[in-house]
C-alpha positions in Angstrom: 14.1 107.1 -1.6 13.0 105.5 1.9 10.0 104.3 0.4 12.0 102.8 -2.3 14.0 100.9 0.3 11.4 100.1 2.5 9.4 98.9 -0.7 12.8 96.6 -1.5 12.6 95.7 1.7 9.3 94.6 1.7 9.6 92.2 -1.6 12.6 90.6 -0.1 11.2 89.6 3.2 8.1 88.2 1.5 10.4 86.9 -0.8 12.6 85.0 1.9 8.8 83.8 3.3 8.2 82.3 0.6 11.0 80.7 -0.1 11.4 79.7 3.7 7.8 77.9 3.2 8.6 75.7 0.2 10.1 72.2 1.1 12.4 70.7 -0.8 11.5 67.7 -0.4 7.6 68.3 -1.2 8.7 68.8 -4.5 7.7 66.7 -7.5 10.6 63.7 -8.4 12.5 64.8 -11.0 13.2 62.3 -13.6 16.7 62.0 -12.0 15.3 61.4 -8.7 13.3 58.3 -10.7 16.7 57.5 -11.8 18.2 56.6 -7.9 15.2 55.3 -6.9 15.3 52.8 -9.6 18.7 52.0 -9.6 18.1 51.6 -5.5 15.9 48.6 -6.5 18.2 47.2 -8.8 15.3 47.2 -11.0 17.1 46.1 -14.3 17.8 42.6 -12.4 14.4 42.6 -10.5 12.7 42.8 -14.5 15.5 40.1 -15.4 14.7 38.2 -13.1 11.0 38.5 -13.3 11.3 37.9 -17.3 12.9 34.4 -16.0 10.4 33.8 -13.8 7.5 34.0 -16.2 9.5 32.3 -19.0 9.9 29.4 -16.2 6.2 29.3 -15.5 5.2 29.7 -19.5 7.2 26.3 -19.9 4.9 24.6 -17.3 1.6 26.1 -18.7 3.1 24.9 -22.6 3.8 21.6 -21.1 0.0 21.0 -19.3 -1.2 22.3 -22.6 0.8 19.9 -25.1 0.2 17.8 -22.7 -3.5 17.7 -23.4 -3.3 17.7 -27.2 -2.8 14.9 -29.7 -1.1 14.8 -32.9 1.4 17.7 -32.5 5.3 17.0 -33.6 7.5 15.5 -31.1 9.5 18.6 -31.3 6.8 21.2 -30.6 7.1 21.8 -27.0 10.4 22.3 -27.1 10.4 25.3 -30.2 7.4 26.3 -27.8 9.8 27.4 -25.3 12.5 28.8 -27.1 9.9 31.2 -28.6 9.1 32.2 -25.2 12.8 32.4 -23.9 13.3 35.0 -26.4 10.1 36.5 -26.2 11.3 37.3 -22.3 15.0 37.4 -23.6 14.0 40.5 -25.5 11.6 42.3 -23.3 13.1 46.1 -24.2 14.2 47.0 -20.2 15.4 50.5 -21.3 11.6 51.3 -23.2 9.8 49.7 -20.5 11.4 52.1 -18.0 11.4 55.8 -20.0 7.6 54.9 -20.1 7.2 54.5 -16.5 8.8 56.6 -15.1 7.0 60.2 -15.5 4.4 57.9 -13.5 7.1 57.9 -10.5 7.5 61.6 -11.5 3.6 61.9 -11.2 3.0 59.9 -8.1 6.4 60.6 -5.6 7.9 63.5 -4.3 11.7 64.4 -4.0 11.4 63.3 -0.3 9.0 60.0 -1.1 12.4 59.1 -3.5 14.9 59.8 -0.6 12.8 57.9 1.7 12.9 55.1 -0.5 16.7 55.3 -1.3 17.1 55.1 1.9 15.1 52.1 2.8 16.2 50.0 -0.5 20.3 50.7 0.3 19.4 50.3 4.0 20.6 46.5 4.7 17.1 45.5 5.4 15.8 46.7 2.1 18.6 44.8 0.2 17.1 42.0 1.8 13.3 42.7 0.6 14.9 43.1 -3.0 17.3 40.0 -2.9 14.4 38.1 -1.4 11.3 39.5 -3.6 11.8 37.2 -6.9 12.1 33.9 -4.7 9.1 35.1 -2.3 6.3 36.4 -5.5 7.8 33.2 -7.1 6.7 30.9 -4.2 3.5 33.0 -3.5 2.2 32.6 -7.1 2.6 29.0 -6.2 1.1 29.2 -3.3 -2.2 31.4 -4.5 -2.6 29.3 -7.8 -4.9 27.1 -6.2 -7.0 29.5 -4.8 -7.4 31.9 -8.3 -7.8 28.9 -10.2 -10.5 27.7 -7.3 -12.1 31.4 -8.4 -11.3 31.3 -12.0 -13.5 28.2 -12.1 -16.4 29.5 -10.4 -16.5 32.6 -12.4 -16.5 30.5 -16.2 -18.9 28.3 -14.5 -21.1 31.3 -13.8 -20.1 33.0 -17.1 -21.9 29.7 -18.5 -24.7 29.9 -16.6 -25.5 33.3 -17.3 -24.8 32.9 -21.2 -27.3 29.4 -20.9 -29.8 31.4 -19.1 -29.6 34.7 -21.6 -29.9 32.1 -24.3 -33.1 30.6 -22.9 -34.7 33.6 -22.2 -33.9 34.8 -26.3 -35.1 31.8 -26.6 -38.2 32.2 -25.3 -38.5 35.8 -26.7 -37.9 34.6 -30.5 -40.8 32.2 -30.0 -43.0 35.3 -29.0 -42.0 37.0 -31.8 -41.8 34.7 -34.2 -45.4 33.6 -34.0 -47.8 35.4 -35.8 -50.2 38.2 -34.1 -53.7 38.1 -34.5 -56.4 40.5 -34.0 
């Protein structure tokens, strides 16, 4: 019987260890924790608004291109851009966010989700997200110049390398091409 109770004994201290040692917050996010940390970021308007956005900056890359191009209807622009308003109108928010989510799951744990509840309902992380749109907005405008700078380099080297590829199959057909004599 003493055994039996010191053996009882035994399971629950390591027991209580155990438990003592687990954290938590070093557990993985649940897919409720995802929930609050999303809804901390107001993410349904951030997407909104980033849909917006895009559909903005879709109008100004369909306008340069009609620009450029003869001989299309006077109306085509314009039925251009209501295809991409409702192309961003219709982006499926709710299917977007059940598949990304077990990728918060995957990545955070419960206490990475209540840090970042905190910060995003803190008064300086409402600012960050009432801010963010307006800020990537005017940095996209601001980097344009620069990734178009390096866009341009890398066709221009895509050319040469296709030009020089070309020359040297050139060169190789020739070879094989002629005949062989012994």
């Amino acid at each position: 019987m003493k055994r039996t109770v010191l053996a009882l004994l035994a399971c629950l201290l390591l027991g209580s260890v155990s438990f003592a040692g687990q954290n938590p917050a070093d557990a993985p996010a649940s897919k409720e924790d995802v929930q609050r940390y999303l809804d901390a970021m107001h993410i349904r308007d951030t997407l909104k608004s980033t849909m917006e956005l895009m559909s903005k900056q879709m109008h100004k890359t369909i306008h340069d291109m009609v620009a450029k191009q003869q001989g299309l209807p006077s109306d085509f622009e314009a039925r251009m851009e209501k295809l991409t308003d409702n192309m961003f109108k219709d982006f499926p928010i709710d299917e977007y966010l059940e598949a990304v989510a077990p990728v918060y799951e995957k990545h955070f744990t419960r206490g990475d989700v209540d840090a970042l509840v905190a910060f995003y309902t803190s008064t300086t992380g409402q600012k960050v997200l009432k801010e963010m749109p307006g800020m990537m907005a005017e940095a996209m405008q601001a980097a344009t110049p620069i990734v178009q700078k390096m866009m341009t380099k890398a066709m221009e080297r895509v050319q040469t390398e296709i030009a020089q590829a070309q020359k040297a199959d050139d060169g190789s057909s020739k070879k094989s091409s002629q005949p062989v004599t012994n």
